[in-house]
C-alpha positions as MATLAB code, in Angstrom:
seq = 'XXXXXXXXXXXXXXXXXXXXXXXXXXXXXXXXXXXXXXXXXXXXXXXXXXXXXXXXXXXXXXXXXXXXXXXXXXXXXXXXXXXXXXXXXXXXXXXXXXXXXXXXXXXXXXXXXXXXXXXXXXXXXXXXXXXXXXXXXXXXXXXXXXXXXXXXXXXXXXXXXXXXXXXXXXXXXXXXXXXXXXXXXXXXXXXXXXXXXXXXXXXXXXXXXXXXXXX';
ca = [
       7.713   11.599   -2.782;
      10.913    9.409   -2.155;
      12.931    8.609   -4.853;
       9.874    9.559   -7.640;
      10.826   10.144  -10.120;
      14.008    8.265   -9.721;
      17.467   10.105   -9.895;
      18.699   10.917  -12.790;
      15.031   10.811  -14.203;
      13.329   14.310  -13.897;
      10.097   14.824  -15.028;
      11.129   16.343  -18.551;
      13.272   13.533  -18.789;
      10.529   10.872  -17.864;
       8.197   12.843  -20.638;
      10.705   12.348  -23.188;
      10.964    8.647  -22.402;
       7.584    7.964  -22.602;
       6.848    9.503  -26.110;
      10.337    7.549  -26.885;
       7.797    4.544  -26.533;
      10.334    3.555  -23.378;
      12.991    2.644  -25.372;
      16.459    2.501  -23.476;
      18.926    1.644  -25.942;
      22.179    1.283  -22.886;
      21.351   -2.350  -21.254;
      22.415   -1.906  -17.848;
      20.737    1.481  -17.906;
      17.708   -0.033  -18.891;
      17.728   -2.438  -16.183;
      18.675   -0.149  -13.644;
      15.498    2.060  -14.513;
      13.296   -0.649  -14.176;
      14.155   -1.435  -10.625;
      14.206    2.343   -9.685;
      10.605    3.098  -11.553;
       8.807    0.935   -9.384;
       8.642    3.878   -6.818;
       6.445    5.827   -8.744;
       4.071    3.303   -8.086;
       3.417    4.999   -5.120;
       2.905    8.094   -6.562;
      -0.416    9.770   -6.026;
      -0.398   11.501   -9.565;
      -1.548    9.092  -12.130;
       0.753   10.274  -15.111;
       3.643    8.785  -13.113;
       2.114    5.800  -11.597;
       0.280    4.456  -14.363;
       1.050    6.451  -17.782;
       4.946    6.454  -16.906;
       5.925    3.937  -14.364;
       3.190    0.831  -15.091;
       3.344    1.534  -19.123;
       7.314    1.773  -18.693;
       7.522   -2.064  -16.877;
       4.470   -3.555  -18.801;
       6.533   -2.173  -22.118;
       9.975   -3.728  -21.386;
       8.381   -7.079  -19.937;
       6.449   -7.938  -22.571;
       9.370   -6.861  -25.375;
      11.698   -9.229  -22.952;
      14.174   -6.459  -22.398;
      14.542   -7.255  -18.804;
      16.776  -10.219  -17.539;
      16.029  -12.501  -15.565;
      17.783  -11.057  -12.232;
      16.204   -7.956  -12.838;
      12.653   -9.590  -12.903;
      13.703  -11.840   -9.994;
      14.538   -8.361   -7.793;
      10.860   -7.007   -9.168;
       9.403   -9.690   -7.939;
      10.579   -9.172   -4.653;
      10.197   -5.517   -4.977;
       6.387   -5.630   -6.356;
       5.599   -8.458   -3.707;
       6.583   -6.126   -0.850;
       4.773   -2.979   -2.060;
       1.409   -5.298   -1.824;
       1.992   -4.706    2.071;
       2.117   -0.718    1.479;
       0.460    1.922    4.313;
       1.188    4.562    2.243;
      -1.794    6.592    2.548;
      -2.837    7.263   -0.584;
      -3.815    3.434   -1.722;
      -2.896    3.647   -4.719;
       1.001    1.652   -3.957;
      -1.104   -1.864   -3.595;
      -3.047   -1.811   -6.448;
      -0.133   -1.044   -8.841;
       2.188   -2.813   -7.448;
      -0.528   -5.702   -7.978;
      -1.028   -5.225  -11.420;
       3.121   -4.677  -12.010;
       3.309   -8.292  -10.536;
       0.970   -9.044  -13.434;
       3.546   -8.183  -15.816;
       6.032   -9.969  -14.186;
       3.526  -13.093  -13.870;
       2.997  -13.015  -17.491;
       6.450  -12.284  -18.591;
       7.383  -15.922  -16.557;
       4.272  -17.539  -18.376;
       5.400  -16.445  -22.011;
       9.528  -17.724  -20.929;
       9.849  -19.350  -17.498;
      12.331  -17.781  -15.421;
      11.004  -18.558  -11.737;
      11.249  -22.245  -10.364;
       8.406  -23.821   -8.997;
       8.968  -22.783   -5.554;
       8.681  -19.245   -6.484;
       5.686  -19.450   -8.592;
       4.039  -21.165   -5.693;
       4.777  -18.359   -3.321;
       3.600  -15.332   -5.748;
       0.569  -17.359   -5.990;
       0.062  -17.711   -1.889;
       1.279  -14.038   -1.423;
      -1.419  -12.632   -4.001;
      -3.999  -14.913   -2.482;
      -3.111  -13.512    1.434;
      -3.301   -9.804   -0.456;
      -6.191  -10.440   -2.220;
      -8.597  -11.974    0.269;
      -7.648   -9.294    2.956;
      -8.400   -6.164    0.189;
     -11.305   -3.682    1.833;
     -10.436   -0.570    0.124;
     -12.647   -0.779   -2.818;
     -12.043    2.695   -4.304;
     -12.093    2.701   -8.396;
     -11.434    6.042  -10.154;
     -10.703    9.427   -8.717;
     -10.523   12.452  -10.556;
      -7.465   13.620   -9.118;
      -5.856   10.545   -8.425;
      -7.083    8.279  -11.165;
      -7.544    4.826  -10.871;
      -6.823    2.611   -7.812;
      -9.066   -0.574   -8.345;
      -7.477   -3.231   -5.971;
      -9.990   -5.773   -7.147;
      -9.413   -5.692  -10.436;
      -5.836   -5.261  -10.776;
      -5.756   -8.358   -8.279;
      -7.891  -10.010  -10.566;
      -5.269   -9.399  -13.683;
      -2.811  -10.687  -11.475;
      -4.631  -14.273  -10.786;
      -5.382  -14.521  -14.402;
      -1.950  -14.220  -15.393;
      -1.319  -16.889  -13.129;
      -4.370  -19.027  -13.698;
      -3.144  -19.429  -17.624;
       0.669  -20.783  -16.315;
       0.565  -24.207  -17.599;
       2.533  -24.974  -14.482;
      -0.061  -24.367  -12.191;
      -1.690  -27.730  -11.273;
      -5.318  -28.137  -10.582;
      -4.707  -27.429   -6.710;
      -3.792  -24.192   -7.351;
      -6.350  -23.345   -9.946;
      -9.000  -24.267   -7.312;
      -6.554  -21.878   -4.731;
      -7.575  -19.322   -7.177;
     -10.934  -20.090   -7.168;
     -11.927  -19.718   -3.707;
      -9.498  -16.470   -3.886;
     -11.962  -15.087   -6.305;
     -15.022  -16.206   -4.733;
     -13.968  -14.058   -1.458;
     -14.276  -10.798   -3.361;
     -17.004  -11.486   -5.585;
     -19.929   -9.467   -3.243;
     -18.167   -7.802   -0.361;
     -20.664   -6.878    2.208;
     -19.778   -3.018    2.338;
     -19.403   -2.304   -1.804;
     -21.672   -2.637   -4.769;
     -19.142   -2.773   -7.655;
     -19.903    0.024  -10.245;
     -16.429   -0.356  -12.241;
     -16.524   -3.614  -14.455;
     -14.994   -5.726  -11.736;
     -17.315   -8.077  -12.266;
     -15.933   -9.109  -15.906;
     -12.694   -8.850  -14.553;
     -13.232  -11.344  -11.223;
     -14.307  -13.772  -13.615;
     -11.458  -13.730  -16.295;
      -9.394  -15.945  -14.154;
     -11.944  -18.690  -14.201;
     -12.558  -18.918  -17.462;
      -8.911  -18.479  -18.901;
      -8.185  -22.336  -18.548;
     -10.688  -23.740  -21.084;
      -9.312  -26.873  -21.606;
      -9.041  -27.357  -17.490;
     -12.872  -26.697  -17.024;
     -13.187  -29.633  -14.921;
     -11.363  -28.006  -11.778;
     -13.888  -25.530  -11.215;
     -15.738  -27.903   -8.927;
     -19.383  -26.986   -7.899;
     -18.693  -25.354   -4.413;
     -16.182  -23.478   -5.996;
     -18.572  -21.571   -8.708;
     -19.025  -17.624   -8.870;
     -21.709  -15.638   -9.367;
];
């Protein structure tokens, strides 16, 4: 597919990488590989999508070798992919739970200003609410899981200190629109997952109000 694997990053080359633990010693190299990776999100074989491009962001955002207008351009990046037709439906999914990385990575060292944590929160709830391909795991394609890697996403967001109480109840009724779609019975744990975002603010319990509960 387009640009996957990247240029300069044949498949040998990827391998290597990835038993290199996705270490990129050269700075801007490393930075420029992020940005290009994110195509193999797309990628309908799940060694690239997941075991090589997912494992190669989640890797350098949580060791914080990614600045912050590299992130800022993922963001962007990650937040158009959720609008993907590319047929395999796989793009969404992972390009969902890339954005959970980035989510996090702005949780553990704030990088975003309020205005753009506000509109990763409204763009996940418009992608979330609207999800109806509820495919899990494939043989040949591995995993998709929409509703779970959605799910990650909110949580991520849900544990941001600097989301108030209106959001956390945003993320509430997000949740509470997937919880027992009319046309799935969920068979893949998403059920654990859908409720991880709810319970991740502990000290906050208050803003679950009654016609927002689960389950």
């Amino acid at each position: 597919m387009p640009n996957c694997p990247p240029d300069d990053w044949d498949r040998k080359k990827l391998d290597t990488l990835k038993a290199a633990k996705f270490e990129i010693a050269d700075d801007n190299a490393r930075q420029s590989f992020a940005l290009s990776i994110t195509a193999c999100l797309a990628s309908p074989h799940p060694v690239l999508r997941d075991g090589i491009a997912f494992e190669a962001l989640s890797h350098m955002l949580r060791a914080q070798q990614l600045d912050e207008h590299t992130m800022r351009a993922l963001l962007e990046d990650l937040t158009a992919r959720l609008n993907s037709s590319e047929p395999w439906g796989v793009e969404q999914p992972f390009a969902a739970l890339a954005l959970s990385e980035v989510a996090r990575a702005d949780r553990i060292a704030p990088f975003l200003i309020e205005d753009e944590l506000l509109q990763l929160l409204v763009d996940t709830q418009h992608w979330f609410i609207n999800i109806s391909d509820y495919r899990g795991f494939s043989e040949q394609e591995g995993w998709r899981h929409s509703v779970t890697h959605g799910a990650d996403l909110m949580m991520q967001l849900a544990l941001n200190p600097r989301i108030d109480v209106e959001g956390l109840q945003l993320i509430v009724s997000t949740i509470g629109t997937q919880v027992a779609p009319e046309s799935h019975a969920y068979v893949h744990g998403e059920p654990e997952r859908l409720v991880r975002p709810i319970l991740s603010r502990h000290s906050e319990a208050s803003w679950v109000k009654p016609s927002g509960r689960i389950g």
